[in-house]
C-alpha positions as CSV (number, residue, x, y, z in Angstrom):
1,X,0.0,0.0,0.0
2,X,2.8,2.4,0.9
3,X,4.6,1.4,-2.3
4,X,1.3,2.4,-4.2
5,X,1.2,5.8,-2.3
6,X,5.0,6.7,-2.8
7,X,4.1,5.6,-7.0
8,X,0.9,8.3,-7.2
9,X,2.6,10.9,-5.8
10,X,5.9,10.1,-7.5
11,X,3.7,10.5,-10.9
12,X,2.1,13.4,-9.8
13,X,5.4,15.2,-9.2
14,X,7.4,14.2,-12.5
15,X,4.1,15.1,-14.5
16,X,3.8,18.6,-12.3
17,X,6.6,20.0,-11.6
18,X,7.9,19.6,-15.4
19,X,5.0,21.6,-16.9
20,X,5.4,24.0,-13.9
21,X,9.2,24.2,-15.3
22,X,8.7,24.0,-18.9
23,X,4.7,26.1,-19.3
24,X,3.5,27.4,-15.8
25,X,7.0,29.3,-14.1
26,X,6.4,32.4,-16.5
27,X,2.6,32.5,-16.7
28,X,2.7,32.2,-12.7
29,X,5.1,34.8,-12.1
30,X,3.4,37.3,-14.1
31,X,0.0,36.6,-13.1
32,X,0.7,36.2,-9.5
33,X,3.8,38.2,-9.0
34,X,4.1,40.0,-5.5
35,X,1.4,43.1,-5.7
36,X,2.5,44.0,-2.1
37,X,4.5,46.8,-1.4
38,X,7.1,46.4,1.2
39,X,9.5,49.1,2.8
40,X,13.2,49.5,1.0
41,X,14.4,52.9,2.2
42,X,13.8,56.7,3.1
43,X,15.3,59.3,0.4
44,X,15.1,63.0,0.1
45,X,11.3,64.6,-1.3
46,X,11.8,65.5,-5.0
47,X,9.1,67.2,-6.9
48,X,6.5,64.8,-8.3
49,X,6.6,62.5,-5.3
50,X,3.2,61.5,-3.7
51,X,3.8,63.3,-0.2
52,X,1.4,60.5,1.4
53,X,4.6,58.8,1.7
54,X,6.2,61.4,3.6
55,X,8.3,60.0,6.8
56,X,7.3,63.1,9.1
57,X,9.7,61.6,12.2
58,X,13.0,61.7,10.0
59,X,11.7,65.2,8.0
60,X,11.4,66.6,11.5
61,X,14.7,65.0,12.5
62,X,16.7,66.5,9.4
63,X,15.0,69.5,8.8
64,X,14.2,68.8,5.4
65,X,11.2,66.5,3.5
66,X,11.9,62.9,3.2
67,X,9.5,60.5,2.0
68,X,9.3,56.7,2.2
69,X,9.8,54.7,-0.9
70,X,8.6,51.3,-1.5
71,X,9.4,48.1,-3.3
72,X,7.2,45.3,-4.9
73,X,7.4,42.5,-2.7
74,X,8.5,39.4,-4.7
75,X,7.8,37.0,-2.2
76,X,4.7,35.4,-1.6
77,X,2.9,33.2,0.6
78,X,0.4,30.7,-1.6
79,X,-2.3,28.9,0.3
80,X,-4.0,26.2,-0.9
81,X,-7.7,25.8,-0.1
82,X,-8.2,22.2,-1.2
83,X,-12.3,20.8,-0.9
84,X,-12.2,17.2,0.6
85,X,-15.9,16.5,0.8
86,X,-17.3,13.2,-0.5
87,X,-18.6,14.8,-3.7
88,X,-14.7,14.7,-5.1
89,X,-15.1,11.0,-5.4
90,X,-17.1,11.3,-8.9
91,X,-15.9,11.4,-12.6
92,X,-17.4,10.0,-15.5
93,X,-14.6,9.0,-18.0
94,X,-11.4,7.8,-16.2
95,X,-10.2,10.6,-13.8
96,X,-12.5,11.8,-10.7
97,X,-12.4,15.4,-9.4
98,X,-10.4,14.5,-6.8
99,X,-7.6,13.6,-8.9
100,X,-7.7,16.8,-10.9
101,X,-7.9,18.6,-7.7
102,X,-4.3,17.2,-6.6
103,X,-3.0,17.6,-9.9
104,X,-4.0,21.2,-10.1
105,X,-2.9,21.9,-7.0
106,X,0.4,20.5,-7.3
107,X,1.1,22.5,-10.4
108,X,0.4,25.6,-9.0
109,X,2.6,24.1,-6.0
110,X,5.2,23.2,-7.8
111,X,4.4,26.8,-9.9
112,X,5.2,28.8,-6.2
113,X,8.1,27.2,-5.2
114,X,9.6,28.5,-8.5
115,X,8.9,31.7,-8.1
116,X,10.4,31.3,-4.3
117,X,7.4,31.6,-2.5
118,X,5.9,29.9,0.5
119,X,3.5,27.3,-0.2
120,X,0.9,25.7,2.0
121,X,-2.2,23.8,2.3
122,X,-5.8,24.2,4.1
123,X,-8.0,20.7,3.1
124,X,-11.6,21.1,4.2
125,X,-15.2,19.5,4.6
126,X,-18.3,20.7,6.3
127,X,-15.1,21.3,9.0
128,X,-11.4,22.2,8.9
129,X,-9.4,19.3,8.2
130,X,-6.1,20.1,8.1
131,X,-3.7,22.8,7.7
132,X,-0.6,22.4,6.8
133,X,1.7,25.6,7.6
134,X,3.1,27.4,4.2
135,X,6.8,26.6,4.1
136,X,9.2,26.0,1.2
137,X,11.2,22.9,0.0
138,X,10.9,19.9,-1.8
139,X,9.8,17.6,0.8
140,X,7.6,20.1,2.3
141,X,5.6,20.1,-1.2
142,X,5.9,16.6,-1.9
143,X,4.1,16.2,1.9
144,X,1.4,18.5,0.5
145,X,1.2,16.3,-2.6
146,X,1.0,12.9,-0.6
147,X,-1.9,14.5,2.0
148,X,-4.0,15.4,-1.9
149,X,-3.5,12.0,-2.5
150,X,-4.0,10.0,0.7
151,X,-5.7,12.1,3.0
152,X,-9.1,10.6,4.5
153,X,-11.5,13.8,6.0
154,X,-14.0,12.6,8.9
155,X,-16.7,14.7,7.3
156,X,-18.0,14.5,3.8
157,X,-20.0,17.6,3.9
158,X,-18.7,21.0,2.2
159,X,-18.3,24.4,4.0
160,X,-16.5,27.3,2.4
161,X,-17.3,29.5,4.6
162,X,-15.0,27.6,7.1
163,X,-12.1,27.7,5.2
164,X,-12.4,30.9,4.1
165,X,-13.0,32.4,7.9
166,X,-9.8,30.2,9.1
167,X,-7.7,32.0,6.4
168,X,-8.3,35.0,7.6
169,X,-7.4,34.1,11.1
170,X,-4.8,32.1,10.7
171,X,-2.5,34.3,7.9
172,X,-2.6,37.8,8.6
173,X,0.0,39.0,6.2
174,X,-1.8,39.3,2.6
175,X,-1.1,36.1,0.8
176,X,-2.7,34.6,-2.8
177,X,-5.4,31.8,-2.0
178,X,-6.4,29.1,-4.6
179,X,-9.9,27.5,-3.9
180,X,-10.4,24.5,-5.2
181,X,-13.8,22.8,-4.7
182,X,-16.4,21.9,-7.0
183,X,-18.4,24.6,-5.4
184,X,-21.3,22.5,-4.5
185,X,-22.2,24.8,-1.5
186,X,-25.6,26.4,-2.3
187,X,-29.2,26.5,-1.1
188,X,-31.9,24.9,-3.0
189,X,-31.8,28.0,-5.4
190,X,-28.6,27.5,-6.3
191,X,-27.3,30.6,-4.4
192,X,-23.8,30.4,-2.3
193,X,-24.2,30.3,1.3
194,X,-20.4,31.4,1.9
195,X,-20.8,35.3,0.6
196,X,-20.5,36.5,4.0
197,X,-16.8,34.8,4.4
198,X,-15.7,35.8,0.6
199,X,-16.8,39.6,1.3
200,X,-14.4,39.4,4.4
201,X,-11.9,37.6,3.0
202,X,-11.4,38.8,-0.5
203,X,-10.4,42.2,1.5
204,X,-7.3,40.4,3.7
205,X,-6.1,38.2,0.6
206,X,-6.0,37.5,-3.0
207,X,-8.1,34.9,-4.0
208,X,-8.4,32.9,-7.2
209,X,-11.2,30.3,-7.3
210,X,-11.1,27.0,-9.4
211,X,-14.2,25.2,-10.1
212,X,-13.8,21.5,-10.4
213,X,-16.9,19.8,-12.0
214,X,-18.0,16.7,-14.1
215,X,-20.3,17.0,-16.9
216,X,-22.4,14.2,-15.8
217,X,-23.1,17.0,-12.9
218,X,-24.4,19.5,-15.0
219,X,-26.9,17.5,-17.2
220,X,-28.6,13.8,-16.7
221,X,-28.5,11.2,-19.7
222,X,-31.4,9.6,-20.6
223,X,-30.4,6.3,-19.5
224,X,-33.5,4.6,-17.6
225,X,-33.7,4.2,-14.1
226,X,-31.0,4.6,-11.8
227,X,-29.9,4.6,-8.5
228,X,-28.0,7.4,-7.5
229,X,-26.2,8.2,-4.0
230,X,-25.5,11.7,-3.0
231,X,-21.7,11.5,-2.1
232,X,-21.7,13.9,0.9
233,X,-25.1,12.9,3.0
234,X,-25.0,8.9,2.0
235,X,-28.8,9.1,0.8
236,X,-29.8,7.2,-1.9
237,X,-32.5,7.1,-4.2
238,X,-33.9,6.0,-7.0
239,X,-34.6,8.3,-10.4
240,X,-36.3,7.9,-13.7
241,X,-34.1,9.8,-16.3
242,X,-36.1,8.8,-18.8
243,X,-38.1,12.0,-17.6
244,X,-37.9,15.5,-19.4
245,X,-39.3,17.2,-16.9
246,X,-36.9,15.7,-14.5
247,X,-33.7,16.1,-16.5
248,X,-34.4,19.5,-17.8
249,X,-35.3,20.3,-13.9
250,X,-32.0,19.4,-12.8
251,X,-30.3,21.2,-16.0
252,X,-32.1,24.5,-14.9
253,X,-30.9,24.0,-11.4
254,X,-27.3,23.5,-12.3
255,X,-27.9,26.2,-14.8
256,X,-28.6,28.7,-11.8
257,X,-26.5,27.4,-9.3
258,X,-23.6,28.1,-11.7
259,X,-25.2,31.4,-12.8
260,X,-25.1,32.3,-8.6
261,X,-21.3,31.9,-8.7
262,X,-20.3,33.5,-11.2
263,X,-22.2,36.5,-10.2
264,X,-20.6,36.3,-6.8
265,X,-17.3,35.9,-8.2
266,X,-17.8,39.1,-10.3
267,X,-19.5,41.0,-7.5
268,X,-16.2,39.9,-5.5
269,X,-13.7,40.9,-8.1
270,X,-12.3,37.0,-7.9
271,X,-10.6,35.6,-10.4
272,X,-11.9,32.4,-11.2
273,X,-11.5,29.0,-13.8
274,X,-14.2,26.4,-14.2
275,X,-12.4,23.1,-15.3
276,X,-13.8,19.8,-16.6
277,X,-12.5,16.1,-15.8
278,X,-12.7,16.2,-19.9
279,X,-10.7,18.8,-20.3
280,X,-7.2,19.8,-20.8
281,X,-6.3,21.7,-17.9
282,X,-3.1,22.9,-18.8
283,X,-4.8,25.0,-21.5
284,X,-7.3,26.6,-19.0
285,X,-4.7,27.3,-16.5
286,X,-2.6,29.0,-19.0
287,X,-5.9,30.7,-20.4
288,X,-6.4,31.8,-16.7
289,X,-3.0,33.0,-16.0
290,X,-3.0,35.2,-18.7
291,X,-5.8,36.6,-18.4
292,X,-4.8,37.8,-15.1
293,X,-1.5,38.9,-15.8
């Protein structure tokens, strides 16, 4: 079993970390270059200078206007807001959201540590998992790689607003977030109930958001009756999809639930990417990094 383990996340870091290396170093570093502004040095007030940055203690001291002057920090710290709930385990052609999730994240782990910044992990449920300190270093990213792969939550329910409230208390210098979830936090309208925690936390930290989803998700086949389990609660049921009304019911749901999220993303200003488990993801990423940069 461990050699099976040590083999996935082997893979997952040759694949990775060479397209971080070879298609994702640049892209990253442009699109999520330090936007902070950190203190370098005090020089003498020349004309043009924005006099909010005027140092009044040493101007006072030397009898003569100084101001501050600032420096783009390069350094960042990258969280990793990784959804664990039971509705990962689901993908209809090969590869389940849950591997896509680690792969994604270890790109844009691998992505970090190449542009020297701190990396580090936050996996959550209807609860707080685990977190996982940002550090850098190989083995601290290939321990964030092997807890993607292997980790077992106790809950299977989905709470953003838990993850995004612990992010805010637990780093309190500005950092850039990635959530990754499948989103599948609304009310039976299809609106987010985590608003509240994005408006709070969108003004401590940067945060991207990328959507994870299946299409089997978004519209039923007509395949007869099935039985279908919901992932996170463990109920099962049974369902005709041989019904219109039923399958175009459930496509005007997904329809709005999506809708809701993309208007709260906008509303937010967050940055977001909605990829397929039939999908390419290194083209979206690239797509997404651009269009940010």
């Amino acid at each position: 079993m461990e050699t099976d383990l040590l083999k996935k996340v082997r893979k997952i870091e040759i694949r990775t970390k060479a397209l971080s290396h070879q298609i994702f170093a640049g892209e990253y570093h442009s699109a999520f270059k330090g936007r902070g502004m950190a203190f370098s040095e005090v020089r003498e007030y020349q004309y043009g200078d924005d006099v909010r940055n005027m140092d009044w203690n040493v101007t006072a001291r030397l009898r003569a206007p100084y101001i501050k002057v600032f420096e783009e920090e390069r350094e960042m710290t990258v969280m990793l807001l990784v959804d664990v709930s039971g509705s990962r385990f689901f993908g209809t052609r090969g590869e389940m959201k849950k591997d896509l999730i680690a792969e994604i994240a270890a790109v844009l782990s691998f992505s970090a540590s190449a542009n020297n910044d701190k990396v580090g992990a936050l996996f959550f449920s209807s609860k707080v998992e685990k977190f996982i300190p940002p550090k850098k270093g190989r083995s601290h990213l290939l321990r964030i790689i092997r807890e993607l792969v292997e980790f077992e939550p106790e809950e299977k329910g989905t709470d953003i607003s838990v993850a995004l409230q612990y992010l805010t208390n637990a780093i309190k210098r500005r950092c850039t977030a990635f959530l990754l979830s499948d989103f599948m936090d609304t009310d039976a309208a299809g609106r987010p109930h985590y608003e509240d925690a994005v408006k709070i936390a969108v003004n401590r930290h940067d945060i991207s958001a990328i959507n994870v989803y299946d299409p089997m998700e978004r519209a039923i086949p007509d395949i007869g009756l099935v039985k279908v389990r919901d992932g996170e609660t463990g109920a099962a049921t049974w369902v005709d999809t041989s019904s219109a009304s039923l399958r175009k019911s459930f496509a005007d749901w997904n329809r709005a639930s999506c809708e809701h999220t993309r208007q709260l993303m906008h509303r937010y200003k967050i940055d977001s990417v909605t990829i397929s488990t039939q999908q390419d993801y290194v083209k979206e990423l690239i797509t997404f990094f651009k269009s940010r940069a």
